[in-house]
C-alpha positions as CSV (number, residue, x, y, z in Angstrom):
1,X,47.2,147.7,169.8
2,X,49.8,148.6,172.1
3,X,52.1,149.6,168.8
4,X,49.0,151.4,167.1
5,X,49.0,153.7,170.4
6,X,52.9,153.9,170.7
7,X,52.8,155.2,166.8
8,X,49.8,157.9,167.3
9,X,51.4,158.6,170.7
10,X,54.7,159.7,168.4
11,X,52.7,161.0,165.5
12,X,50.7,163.7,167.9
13,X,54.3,165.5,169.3
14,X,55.0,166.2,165.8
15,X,51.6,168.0,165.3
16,X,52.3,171.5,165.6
17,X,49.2,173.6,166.9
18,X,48.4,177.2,167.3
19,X,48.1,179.0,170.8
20,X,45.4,180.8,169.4
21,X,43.1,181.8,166.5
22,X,44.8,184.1,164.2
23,X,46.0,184.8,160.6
24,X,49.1,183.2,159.1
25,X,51.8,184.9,157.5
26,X,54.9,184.2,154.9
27,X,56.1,180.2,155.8
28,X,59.6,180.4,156.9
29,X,60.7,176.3,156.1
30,X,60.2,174.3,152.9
31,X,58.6,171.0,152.8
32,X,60.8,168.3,154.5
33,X,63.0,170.6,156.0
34,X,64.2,169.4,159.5
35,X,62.9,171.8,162.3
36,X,65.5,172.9,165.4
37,X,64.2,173.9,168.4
38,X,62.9,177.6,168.3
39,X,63.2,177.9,165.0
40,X,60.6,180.3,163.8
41,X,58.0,178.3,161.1
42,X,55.1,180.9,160.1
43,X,54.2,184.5,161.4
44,X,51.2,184.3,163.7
45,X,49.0,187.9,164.8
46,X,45.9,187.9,166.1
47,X,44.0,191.2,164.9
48,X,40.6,191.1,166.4
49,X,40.6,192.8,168.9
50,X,44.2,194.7,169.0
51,X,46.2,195.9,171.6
52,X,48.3,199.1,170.9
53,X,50.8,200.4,173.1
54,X,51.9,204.2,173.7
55,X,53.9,206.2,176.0
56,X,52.9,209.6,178.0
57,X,54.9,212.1,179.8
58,X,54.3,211.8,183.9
59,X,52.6,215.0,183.9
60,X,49.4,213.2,181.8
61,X,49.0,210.8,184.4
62,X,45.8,212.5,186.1
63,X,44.2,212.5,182.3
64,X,44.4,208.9,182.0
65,X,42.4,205.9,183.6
66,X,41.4,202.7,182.2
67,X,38.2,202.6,180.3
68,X,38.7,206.0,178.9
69,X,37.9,206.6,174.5
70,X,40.6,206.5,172.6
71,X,40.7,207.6,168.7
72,X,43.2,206.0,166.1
73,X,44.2,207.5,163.0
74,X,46.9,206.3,160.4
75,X,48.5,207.7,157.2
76,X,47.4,203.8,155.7
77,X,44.0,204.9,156.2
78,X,43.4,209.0,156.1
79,X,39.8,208.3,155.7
80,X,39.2,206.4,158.4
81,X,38.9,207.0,162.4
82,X,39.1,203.8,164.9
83,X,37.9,204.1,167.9
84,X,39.1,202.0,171.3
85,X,39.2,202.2,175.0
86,X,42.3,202.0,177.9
87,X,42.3,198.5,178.9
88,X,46.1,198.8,180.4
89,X,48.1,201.2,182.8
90,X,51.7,200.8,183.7
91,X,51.8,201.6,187.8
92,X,55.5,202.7,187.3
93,X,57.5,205.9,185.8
94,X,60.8,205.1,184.1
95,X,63.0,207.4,185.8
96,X,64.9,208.2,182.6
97,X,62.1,209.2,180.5
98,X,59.6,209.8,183.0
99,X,57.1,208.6,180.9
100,X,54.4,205.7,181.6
101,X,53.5,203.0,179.3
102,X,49.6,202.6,178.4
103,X,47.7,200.1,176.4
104,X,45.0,200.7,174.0
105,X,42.5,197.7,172.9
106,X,40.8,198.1,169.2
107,X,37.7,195.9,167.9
108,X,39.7,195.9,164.3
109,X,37.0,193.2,163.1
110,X,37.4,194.1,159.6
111,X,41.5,194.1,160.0
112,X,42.0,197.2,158.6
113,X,45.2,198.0,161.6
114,X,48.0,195.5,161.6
115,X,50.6,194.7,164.0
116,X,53.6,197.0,164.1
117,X,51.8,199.8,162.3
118,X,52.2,203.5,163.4
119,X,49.5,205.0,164.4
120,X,48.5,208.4,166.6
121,X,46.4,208.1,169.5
122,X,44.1,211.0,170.6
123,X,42.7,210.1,174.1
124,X,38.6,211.7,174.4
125,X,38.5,213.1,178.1
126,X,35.6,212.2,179.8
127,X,34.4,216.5,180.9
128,X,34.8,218.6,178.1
129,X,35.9,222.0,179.0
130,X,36.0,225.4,177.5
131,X,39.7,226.6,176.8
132,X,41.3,230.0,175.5
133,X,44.0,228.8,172.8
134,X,46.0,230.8,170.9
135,X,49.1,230.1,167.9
136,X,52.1,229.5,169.5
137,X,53.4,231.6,167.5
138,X,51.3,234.4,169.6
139,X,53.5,234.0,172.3
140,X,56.9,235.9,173.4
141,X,58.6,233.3,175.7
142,X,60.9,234.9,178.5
143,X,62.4,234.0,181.7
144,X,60.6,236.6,183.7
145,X,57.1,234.9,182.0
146,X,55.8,234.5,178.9
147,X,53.3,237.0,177.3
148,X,51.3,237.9,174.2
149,X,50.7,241.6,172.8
150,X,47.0,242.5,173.1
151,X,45.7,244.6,170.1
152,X,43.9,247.7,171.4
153,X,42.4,251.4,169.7
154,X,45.0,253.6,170.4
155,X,44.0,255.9,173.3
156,X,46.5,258.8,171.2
157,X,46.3,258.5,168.0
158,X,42.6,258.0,166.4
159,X,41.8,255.0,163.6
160,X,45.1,253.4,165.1
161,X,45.8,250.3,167.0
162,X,48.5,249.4,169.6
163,X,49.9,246.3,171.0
164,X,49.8,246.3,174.6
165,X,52.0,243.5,176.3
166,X,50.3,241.0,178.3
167,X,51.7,238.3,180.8
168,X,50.0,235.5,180.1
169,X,50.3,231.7,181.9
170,X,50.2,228.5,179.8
171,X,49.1,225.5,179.7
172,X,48.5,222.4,177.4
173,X,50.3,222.7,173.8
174,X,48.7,220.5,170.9
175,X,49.7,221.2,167.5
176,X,50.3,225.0,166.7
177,X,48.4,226.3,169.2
178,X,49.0,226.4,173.2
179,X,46.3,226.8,176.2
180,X,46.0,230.1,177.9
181,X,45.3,229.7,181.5
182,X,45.5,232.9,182.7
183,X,45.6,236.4,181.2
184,X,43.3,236.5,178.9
185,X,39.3,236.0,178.8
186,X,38.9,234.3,175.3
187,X,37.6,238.2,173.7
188,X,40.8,239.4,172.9
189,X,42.2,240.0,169.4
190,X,46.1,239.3,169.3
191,X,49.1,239.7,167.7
192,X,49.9,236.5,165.9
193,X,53.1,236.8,163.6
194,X,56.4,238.9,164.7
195,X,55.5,239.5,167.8
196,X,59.6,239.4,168.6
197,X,59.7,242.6,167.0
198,X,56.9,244.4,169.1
199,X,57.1,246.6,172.4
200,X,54.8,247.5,174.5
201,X,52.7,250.7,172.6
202,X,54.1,249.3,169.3
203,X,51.5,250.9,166.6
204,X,50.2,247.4,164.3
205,X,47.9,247.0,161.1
206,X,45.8,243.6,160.2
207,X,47.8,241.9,157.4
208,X,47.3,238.5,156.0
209,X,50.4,238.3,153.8
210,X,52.8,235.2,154.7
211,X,50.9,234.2,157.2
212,X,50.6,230.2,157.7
213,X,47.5,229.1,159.2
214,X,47.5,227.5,162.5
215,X,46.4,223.8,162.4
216,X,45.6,221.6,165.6
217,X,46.9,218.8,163.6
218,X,50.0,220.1,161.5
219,X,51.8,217.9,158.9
220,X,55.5,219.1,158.0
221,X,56.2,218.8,154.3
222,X,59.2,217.1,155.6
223,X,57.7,214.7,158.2
């Protein structure tokens, strides 16, 4: 008996077991093949739920706090929208980058995301607020403060419209457009295309030729 137990003893150290649940990938030895110490054997991920991790710049650090939505999207899936929470915040800024790392956790029941996959993270803020945004491409960016030309009836000239300059503050950018803080109520109509070409009383006309449309969400041809 005390052999039998020796044996089994032996037997169970060269059982190789799983940390955890997960799905297998490509095997990396062939049958008989003597293993070394380390040496990897089969791919292991676990997919339900997944973690994802992201960077932010220091200055997003008051819009961020665990628990907060999160929405996933990936060129894999174009269709499709997952949806997560912040389970993860890292309490330090890397002084070169000044960014701060923060984790993501995604049901992924169905497996869809897989690990090492891009993806882009939109974070869902929990107060919804009212913002005036215009094309970035609005703006004439200076030294001595940026500012957008204002399209007004011309006080001179009836039927005619001039571009009055317009300091302007700003704040969040996100895709083609950028947040207007200060300097203009939201009812304005502005200039949107060659605005480096205006001055202030510069006589304008409406015209929709070569103009690209603005897109929250652009996508390069060559991205």
């Amino acid at each position: 008996m005390a052999q039998v137990a020796n044996i089994e003893a032996v037997l169970s150290h060269k059982t190789i077991r799983a940390p955890f649940s997960g799905k297998l990938g490509v095997q990396r030895l062939s049958m008989g093949e003597f293993l070394n110490r380390g040496q990897e054997i089969v791919s292991l991920q676990a997919w339900h739920p997944l973690r994802i991790d992201f960077d932010l710049p220091q200055n997003q650090l008051f819009r961020v706090r665990e628990g907060m939505r999160v929405m996933i999207s990936t060129d894999a899936w174009p269709d499709h929208v997952f949806e997560g929470h912040v389970t993860a915040l890292e309490p330090e800024i890397r002084e070169r980058s000044r960014t701060f790392a923060v984790q993501a956790t995604v049901d992924n029941e169905d497996g869809k995301l897989k690990p090492g996959m891009f993806v882009r993270v939109d974070l869902i803020p929990d107060v919804v607020r009212d913002v005036v945004i215009v094309p970035q491409t609005a703006v004439r960016f200076a030294t001595f403060g940026n500012a957008v030309f204002v399209v007004e009836p011309s006080t001179d000239h009836a039927g005619l419209q001039q571009a009055r300059q317009q300091l302007v503050r700003l704040g969040e950018t996100r895709g083609d457009f950028v947040e207007i803080t200060e300097g203009l109520s939201g009812t304005e109509k502005v200039v949107t295309s060659g605005v480096f070409k205006l001055r202030n009383g510069s006589f304008v006309r409406h015209s929709e030729v070569g103009v690209l449309e603005p897109s929250l969400e652009p996508t390069p041809i060559n991205r």
